[in-house]
C-alpha positions in Angstrom: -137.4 -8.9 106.6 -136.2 -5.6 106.4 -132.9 -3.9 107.0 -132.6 -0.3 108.3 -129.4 1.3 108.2 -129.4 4.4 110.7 -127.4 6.5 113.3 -129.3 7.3 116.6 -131.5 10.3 116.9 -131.5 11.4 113.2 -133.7 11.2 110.4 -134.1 6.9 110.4 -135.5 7.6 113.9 -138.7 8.0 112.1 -138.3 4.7 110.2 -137.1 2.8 113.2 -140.0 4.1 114.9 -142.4 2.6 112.2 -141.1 -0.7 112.1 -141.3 -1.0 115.8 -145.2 0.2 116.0 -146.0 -2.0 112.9 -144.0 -5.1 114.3 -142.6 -6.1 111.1 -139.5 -8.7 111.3 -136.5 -6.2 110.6 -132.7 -6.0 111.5 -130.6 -2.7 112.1 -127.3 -1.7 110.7 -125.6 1.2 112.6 -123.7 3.5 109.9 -121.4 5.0 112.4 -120.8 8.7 112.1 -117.8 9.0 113.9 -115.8 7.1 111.7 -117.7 8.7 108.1 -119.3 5.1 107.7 -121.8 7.4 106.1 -119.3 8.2 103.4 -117.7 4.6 102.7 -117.9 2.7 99.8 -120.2 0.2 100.8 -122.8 2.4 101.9 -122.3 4.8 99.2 -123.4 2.3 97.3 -126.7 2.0 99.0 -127.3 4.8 99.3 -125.2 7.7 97.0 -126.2 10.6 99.0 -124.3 9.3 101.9 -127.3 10.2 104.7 -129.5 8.1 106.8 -131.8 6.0 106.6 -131.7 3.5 104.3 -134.0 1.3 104.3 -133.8 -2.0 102.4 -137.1 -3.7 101.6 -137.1 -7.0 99.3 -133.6 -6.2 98.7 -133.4 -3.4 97.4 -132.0 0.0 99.0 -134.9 2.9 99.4 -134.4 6.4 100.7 -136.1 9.6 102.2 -137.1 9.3 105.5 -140.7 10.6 104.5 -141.5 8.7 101.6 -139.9 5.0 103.7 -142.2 6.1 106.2 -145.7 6.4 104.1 -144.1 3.0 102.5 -144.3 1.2 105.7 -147.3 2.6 106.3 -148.7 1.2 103.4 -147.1 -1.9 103.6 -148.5 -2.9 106.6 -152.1 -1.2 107.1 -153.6 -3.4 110.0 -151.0 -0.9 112.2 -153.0 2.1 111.3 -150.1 4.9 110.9 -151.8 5.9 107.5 -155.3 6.5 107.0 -157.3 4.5 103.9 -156.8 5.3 100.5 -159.7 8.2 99.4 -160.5 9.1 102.7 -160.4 13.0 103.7 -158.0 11.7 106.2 -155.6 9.8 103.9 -155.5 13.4 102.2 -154.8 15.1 105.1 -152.0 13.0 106.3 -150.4 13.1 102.7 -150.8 17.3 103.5 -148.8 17.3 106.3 -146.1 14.6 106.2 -145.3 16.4 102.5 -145.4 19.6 104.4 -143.0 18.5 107.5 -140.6 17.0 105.3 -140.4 20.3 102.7 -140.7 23.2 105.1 -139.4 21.7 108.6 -137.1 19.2 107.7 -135.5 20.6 104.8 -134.9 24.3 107.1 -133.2 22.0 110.0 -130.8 20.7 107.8 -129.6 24.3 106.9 -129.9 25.0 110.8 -127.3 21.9 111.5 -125.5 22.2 108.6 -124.4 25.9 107.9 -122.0 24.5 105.5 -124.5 23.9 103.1 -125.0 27.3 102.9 -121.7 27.7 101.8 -120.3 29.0 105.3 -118.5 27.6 108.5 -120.9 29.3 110.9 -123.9 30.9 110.8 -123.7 34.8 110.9 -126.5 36.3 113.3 -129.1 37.3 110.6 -129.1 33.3 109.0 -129.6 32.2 112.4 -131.9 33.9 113.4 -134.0 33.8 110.0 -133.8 30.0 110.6 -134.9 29.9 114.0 -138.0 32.5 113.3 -139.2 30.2 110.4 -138.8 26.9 112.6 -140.7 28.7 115.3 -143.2 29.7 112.5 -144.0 25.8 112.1 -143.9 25.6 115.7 -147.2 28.4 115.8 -148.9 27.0 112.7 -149.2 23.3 114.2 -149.8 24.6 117.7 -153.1 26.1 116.4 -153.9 23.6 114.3 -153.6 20.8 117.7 -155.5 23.4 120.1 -158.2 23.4 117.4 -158.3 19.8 116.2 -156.2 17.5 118.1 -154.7 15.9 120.4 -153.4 14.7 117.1 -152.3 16.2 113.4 -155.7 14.1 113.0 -157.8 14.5 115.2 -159.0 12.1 117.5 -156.8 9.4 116.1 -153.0 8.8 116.2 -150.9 8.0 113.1 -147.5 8.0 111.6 -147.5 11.9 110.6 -147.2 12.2 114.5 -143.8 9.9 114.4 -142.7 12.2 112.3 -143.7 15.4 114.0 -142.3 13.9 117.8 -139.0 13.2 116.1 -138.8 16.6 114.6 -139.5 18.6 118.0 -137.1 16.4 119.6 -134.5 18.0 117.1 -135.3 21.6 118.4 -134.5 20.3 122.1 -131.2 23.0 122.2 -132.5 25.5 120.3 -133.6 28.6 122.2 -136.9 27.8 122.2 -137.9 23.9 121.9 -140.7 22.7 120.0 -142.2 21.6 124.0 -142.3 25.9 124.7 -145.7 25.4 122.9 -148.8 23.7 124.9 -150.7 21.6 122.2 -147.1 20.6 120.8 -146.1 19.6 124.1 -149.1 17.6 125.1 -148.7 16.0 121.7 -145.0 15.3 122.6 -145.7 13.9 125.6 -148.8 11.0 123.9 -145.9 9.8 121.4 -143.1 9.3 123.9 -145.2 7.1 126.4 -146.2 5.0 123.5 -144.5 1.4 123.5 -142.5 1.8 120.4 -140.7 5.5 121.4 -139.3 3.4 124.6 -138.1 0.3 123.2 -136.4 2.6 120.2 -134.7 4.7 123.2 -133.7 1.2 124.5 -132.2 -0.2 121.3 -130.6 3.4 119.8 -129.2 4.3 123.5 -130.8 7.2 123.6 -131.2 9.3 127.0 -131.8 12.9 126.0 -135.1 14.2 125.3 
């Protein structure tokens, strides 16, 4: 049994998203944001950082949204979100999982969070140095789905295009969303009719795109 603790529509979405396609027995723990839950004792203890997810697997508490994802992969093969060990594939989902979570994921979190740039706002120029370098992922995976996809790939799906979905969903208010870009889109659009992206919307209570 595992236990996720998360917050709708952030990073655990991911996670969630895994357990759900891999069917694994698993309970949820909201961490509410509006009251700092986040930032309590008790799940400062879980998880020192004070962000979601956590993800507790034989008791004890595991982070990064990422790394819990190629964990679950792992754990549980027979669902196919990873590819086997020494396989060209296995390499190139390692590639771009690792390259999601450094480049994308890591320039959101300065795009949400202009405090951690030491500021209350973001002044013009930061903002729009952000949003040219998300929209610079946005091109390079584009290309890379026109040319090789549907999926990050190929022909098959897997649990670097969990991550990818969640991550467009994130740029669904910025001036350009991730779904501006054809191959992204139709990519978009394979992950959200799957099973485990509705019955996630259904348990998180999430409406918005």
């Amino acid at each position: 049994m595992y236990t996720l603790y998360y917050s709708p529509g952030t990073a655990s979405m991911v996670v969630h998203l895994a357990l759900l396609e891999t069917g694994a027995p698993y309970e949820l723990r909201l961490v509410d944001f509006d009251k700092d839950a986040q930032h309590g004792d008790d799940y400062l203890r879980l998880n020192p950082r004070g962000v979601v997810p956590t993800l507790v697997i034989d008791g004890r508490p595991r982070h990064e949204s990422a790394a819990l994802l190629a964990m679950l992969a792992e754990r549980h093969p027979e669902a196919k979100l990873i590819p086997p060990p020494g396989t060209p594939e296995r390499e190139a989902w390692q590639q771009w999982v690792g390259y999601l979570s450094n480049t994308l994921m890591s320039t959101y979190r300065l795009w949400f969070y202009p405090a951690e740039l030491g500021a209350a706002g973001h002044t013009p120029e930061v903002r729009a140095a952000l949003q040219k370098k998300i929209e610079g992922v946005w091109d390079l995976l584009d290309a890379q789905l026109a040319k090789d996809g549907p999926y990050l790939l190929g022909a098959a799906f897997s649990g670097a295009d969990l991550l990818l979905t969640m991550l467009m969903r994130w740029s669904r208010n910025m001036p350009r969303p991730a779904t501006g870009w054809p191959a992204l889109k139709h990519l978009a659009d394979r992950v959200r009719a799957r099973p485990s992206w509705r019955k996630l919307y259904e348990l998180e209570g999430l409406t918005e795109w």
